[in-house]
KETIDO-450305 format. One record per residue (C-alpha): x, y, z; residue in one letter; chain; residue number from 1. Coordinates in nm, 3 decimals. Example, Ala and Ser with C-alpha at 12.3 -4.5 7.8 and 13.67 -1.06 7.14 Angstrom:
! residues 2
      east     north        up   rest   kette    nr
     1.230    -0.450     0.780      A       A     1
     1.367    -0.106     0.714      S       A     2
//
This chain:
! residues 246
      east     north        up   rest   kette    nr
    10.762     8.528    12.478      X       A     1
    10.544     8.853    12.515      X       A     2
    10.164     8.782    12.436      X       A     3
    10.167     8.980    12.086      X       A     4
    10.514     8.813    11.981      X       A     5
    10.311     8.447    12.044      X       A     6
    10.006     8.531    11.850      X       A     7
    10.235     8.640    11.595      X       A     8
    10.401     8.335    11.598      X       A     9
    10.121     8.098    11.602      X       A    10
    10.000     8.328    11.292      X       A    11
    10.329     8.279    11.138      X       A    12
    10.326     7.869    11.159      X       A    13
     9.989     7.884    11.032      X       A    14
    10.069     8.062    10.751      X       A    15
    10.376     7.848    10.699      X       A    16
    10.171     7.535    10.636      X       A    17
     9.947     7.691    10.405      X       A    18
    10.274     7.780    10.228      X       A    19
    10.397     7.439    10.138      X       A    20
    10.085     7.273    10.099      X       A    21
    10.129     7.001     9.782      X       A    22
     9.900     7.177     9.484      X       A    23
     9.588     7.074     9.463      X       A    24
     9.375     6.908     9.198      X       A    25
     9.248     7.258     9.095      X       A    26
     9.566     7.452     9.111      X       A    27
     9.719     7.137     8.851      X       A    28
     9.427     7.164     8.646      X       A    29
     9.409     7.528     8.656      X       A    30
     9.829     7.555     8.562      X       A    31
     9.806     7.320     8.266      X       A    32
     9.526     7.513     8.135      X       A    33
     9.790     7.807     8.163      X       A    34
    10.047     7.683     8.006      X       A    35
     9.858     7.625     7.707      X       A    36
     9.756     7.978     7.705      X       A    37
    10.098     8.075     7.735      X       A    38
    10.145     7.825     7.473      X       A    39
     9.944     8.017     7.220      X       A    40
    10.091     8.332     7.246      X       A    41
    10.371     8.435     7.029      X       A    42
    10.747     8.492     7.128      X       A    43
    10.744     8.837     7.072      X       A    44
    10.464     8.888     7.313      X       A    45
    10.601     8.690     7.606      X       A    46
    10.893     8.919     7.545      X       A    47
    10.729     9.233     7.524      X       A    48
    10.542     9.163     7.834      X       A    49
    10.876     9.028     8.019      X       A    50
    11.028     9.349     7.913      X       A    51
    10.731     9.562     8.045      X       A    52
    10.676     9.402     8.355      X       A    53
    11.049     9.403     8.416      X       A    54
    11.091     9.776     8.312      X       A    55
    10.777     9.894     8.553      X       A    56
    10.900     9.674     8.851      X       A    57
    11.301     9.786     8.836      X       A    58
    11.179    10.137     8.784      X       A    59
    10.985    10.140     9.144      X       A    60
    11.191     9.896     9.291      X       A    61
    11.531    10.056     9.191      X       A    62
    11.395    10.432     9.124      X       A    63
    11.191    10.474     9.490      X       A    64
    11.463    10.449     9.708      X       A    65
    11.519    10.800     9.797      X       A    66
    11.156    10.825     9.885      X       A    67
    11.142    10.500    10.134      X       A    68
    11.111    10.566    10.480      X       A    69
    11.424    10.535    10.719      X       A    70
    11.453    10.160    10.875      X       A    71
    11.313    10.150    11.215      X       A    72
    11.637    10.007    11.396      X       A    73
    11.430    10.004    11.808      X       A    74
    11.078     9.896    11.803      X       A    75
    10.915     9.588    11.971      X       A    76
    10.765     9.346    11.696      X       A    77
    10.378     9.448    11.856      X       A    78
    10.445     9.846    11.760      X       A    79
    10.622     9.757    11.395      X       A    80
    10.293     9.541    11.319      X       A    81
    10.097     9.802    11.453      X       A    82
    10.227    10.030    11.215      X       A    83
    10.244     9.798    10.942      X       A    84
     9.856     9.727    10.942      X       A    85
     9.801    10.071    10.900      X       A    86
    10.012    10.084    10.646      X       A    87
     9.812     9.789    10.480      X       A    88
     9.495     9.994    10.540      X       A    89
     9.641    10.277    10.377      X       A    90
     9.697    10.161    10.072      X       A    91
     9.438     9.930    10.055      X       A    92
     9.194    10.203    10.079      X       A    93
     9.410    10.366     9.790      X       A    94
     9.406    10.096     9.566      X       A    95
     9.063    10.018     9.596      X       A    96
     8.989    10.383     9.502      X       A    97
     9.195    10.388     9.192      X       A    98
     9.047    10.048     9.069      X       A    99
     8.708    10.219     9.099      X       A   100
     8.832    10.481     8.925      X       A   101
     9.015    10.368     8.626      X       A   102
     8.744    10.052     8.621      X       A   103
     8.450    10.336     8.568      X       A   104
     8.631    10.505     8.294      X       A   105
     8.624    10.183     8.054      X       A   106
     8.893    10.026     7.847      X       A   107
     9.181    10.269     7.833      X       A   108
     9.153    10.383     8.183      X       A   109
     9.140     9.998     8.288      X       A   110
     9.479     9.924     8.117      X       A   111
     9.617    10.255     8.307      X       A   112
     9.519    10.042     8.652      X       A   113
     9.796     9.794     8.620      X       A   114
    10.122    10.020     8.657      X       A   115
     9.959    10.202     8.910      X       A   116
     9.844     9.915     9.109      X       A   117
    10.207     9.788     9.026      X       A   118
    10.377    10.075     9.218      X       A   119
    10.118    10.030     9.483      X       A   120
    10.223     9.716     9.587      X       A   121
    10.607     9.781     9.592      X       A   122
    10.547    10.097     9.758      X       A   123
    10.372     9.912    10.071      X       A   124
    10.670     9.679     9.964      X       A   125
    10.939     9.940    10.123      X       A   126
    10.738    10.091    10.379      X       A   127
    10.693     9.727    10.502      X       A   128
    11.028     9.606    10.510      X       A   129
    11.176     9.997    10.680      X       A   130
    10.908     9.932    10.985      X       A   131
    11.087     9.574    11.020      X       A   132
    11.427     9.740    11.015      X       A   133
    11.521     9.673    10.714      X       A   134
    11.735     9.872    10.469      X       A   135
    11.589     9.825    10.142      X       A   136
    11.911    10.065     9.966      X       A   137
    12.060     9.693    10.004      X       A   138
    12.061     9.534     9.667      X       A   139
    11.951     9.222     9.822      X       A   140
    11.690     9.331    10.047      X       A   141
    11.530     9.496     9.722      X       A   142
    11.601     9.103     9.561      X       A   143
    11.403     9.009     9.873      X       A   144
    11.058     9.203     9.814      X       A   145
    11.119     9.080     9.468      X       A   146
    11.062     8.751     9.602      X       A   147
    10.759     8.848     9.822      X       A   148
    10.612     8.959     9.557      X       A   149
    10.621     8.624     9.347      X       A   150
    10.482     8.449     9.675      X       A   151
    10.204     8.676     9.695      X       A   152
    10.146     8.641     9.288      X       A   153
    10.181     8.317     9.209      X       A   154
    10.077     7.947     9.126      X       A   155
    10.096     7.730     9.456      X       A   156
    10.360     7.498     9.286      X       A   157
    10.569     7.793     9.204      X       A   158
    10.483     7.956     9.567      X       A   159
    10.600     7.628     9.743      X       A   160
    10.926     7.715     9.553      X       A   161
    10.978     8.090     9.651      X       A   162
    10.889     7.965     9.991      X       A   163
    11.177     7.789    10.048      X       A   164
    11.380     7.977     9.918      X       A   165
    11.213     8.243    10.168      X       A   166
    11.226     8.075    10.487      X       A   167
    11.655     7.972    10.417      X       A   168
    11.681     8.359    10.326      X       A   169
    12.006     8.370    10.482      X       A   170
    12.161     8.128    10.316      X       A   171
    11.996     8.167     9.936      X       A   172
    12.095     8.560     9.965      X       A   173
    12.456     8.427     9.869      X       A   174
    12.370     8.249     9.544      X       A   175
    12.172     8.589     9.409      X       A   176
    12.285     8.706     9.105      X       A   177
    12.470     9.029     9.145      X       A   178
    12.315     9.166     8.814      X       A   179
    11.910     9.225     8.859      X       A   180
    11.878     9.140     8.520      X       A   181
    11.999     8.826     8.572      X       A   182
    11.657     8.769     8.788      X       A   183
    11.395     8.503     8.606      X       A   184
    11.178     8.815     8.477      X       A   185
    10.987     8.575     8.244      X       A   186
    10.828     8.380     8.500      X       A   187
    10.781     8.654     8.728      X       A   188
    10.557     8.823     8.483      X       A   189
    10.391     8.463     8.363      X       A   190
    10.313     8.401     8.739      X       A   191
    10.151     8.731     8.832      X       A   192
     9.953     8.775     8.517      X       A   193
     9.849     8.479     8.532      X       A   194
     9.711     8.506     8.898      X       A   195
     9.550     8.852     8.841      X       A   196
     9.409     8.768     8.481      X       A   197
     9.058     8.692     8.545      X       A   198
     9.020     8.984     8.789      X       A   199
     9.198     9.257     8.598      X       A   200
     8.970     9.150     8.259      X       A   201
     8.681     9.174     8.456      X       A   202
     8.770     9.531     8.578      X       A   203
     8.761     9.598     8.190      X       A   204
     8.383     9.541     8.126      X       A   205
     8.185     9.845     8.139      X       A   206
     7.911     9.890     8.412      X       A   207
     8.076     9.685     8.648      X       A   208
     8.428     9.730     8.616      X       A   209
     8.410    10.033     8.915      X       A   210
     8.284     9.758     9.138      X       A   211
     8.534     9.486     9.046      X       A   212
     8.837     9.727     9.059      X       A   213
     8.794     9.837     9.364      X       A   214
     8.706     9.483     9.501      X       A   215
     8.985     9.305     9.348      X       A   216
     9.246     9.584     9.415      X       A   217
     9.157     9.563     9.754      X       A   218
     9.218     9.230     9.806      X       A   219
     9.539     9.191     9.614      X       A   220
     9.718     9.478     9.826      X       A   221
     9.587     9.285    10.178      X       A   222
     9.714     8.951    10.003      X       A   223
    10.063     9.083     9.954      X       A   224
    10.068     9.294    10.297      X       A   225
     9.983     8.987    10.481      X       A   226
    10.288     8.810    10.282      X       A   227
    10.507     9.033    10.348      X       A   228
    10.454     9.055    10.733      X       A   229
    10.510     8.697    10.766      X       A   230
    10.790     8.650    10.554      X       A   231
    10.965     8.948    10.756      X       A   232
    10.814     8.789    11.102      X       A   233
    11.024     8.437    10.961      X       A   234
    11.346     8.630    10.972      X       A   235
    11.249     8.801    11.316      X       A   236
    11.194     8.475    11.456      X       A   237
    11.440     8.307    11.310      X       A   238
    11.709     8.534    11.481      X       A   239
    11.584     8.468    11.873      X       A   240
    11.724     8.263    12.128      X       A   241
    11.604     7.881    12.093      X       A   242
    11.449     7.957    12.414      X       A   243
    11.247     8.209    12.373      X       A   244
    11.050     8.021    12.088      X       A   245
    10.933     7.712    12.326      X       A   246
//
């Protein structure tokens, strides 16, 4: 194994344990706190929120296609990551700008911040998963950054979850439901508002809400790039010789 490829891979296991560590006191705390929340709120709101959140995500993730770059088929792992980081930096540096942006201009400007952060992330999403060499005009590779995207977003007891279902991709792909609407929408949308609730509210307040925006934005586009490199690095390494791993 090349130098890069084992750095990557030492990465990778790292990030694997922190994936299926048991929740902690906080994170149990923290979830029953949220399901009382959740609790509170009517039915009509969870729906209307389900059915926003599912109408935003299918409309990027189902609508972008013809704008996704072309798979990169011939590339050593070092030059995809390469190009994926910069990627990352790209639209980190975008995001952050347009938190600062809609976070200066108060209330209704703030709410505007969420569907474009929103297509942010499953923009990186594609251009991600074309410099693994991945096809993402394959209904389950789309099903796939779906499922990135609720690792990134989401409780650890729910992440622990996704991750598993993650690392035996090639064997959960063939229990997908061949209908996206099928897809568990409602805790999708429970799960990442409820991870970027405190951050996004904050980005509401005026005088600071530039600052916060830009902060949080930031890190929530490097929190899902850094996802989505190792779930694709799982599949890379899960396809090379036994050998070539020791």
């Amino acid at each position: 194994m090349s130098f890069p490829d084992q750095q990557a891979y030492d990465e990778l296991h790292a990030w694997q344990q922190q994936m299926q560590r048991p929740p902690s006191l906080l994170n149990r705390v923290a979830r029953r706190v949220q399901t009382r929340l959740n609790a509170l709120l009517p039915e009509k709101v969870h729906q209307a929120l389900t059915s926003a959140i599912k109408q935003m995500v299918r409309g990027v993730l189902f609508g972008s296609t013809h704008t996704t770059r072309k798979p990169i088929l011939e590339a050593s792992l070092a030059a995809r990551e390469i190009a994926v980081r910069d990627h990352i930096r790209y639209y980190r540096t975008t995001a952050a700008a347009e938190g600062a942006l809609t976070g200066a201009g108060g209330f209704l400007l703030g709410l505007v911040d969420f569907p474009l952060l929103l297509s942010l992330k499953l923009k990186l999403l594609f251009d991600i998963a074309a410099q693994y060499g991945y096809d993402v005009t394959d209904y389950s590779e789309r099903l796939y950054l779906l499922h990135i995207f609720q690792l990134a977003f989401s409780s650890q007891h729910s992440r622990n979850e996704t991750y598993r279902r993650l690392a035996d991709w090639e064997t959960y792909r063939h229990t997908l439901p061949t209908d996206v609407h099928e897809f568990d929408w409602r805790t999708f949308q429970q799960e990442y508002r409820d991870y970027i609730d405190l951050a996004k509210m904050a980005q509401l307040v005026p005088v600071i809400g530039a600052a916060v925006g830009a902060v949080a934005n930031y890190r929530l586009i490097g929190q899902l790039g850094i996802t989505a490199m190792n779930c694709y690095r799982m599949r890379y390494f899960a396809a090379q010789p036994p050998t070539l791993l020791t």
